[in-house]
C-alpha positions as CSV (number, residue, x, y, z in Angstrom):
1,X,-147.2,-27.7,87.0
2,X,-146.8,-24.3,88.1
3,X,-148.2,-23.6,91.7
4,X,-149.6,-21.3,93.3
5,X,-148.3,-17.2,93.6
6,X,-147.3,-18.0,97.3
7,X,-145.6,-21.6,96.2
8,X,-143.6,-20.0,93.6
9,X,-142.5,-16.6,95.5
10,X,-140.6,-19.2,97.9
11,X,-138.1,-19.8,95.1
12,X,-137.8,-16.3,94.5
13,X,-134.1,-14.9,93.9
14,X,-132.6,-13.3,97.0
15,X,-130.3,-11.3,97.0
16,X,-126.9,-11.8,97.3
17,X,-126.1,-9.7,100.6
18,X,-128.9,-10.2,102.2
19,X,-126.5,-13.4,103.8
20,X,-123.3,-11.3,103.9
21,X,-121.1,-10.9,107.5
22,X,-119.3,-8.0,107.4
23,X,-116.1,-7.9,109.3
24,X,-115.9,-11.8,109.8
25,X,-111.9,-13.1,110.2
26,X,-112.3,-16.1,107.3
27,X,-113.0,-15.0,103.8
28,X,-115.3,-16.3,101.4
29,X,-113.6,-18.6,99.5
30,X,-114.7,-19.3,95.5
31,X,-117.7,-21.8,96.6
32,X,-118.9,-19.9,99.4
33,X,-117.7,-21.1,102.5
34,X,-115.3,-20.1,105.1
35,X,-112.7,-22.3,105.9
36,X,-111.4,-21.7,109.5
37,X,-108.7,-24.3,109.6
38,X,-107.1,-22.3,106.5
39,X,-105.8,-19.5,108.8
40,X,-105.3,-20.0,112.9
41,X,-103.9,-22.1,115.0
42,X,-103.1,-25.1,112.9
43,X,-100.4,-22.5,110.8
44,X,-98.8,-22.0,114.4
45,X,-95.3,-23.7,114.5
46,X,-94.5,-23.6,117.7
47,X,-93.8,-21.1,120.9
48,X,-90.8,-20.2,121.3
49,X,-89.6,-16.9,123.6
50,X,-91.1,-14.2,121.2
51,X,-94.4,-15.5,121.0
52,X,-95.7,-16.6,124.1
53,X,-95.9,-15.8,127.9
54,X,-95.5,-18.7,131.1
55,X,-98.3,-20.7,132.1
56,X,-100.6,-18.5,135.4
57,X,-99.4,-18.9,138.7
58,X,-95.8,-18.6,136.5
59,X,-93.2,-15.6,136.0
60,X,-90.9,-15.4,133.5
61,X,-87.2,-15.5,134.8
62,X,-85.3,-15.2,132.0
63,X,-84.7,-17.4,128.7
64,X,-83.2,-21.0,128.1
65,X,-82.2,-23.2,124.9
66,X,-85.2,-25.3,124.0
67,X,-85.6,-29.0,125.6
68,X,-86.3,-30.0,121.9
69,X,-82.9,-29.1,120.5
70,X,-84.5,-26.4,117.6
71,X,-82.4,-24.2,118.3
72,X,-85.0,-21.5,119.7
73,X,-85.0,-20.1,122.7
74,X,-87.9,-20.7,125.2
75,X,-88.6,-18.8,128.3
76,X,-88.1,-19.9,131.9
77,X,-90.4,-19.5,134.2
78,X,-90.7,-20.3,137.8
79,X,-93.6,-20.4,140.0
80,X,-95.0,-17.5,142.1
């Protein structure tokens, strides 16, 4: 059964970037969605003195072997 002008125009092709975000930090992947957890945090390995700062209310003092035993150097910071 067919349906009515209005019933069918509903199902009408859109067009494709009508939808499109431009500028948005996760790509498209090749079904169409953007998977966050695919880049971010959860690729972060862990702070160590070149990639992070001390805590607020915290100055950085210097730098100090890692409590973990990694082998990295973390920075030491004392409070204000």
């Amino acid at each position: 059964m067919a349906g009515t002008k209005n019933q069918m125009n509903r199902f009408a092709k859109v067009d494709n970037n009508s939808y499109r975000q431009k500028g948005h930090p996760y790509a498209v992947t090749s079904c169409g969605r953007r998977r966050s957890y695919m880049h971010g945090p959860l690729k972060f390995k862990g702070a160590d003195s070149s990639n992070s700062s001390c805590w607020k209310g915290y100055k950085k003092v210097g730098t100090k072997p890692s409590p973990s035993g990694t082998g990295k150097t973390v920075n030491d910071c004392e409070k204000i």
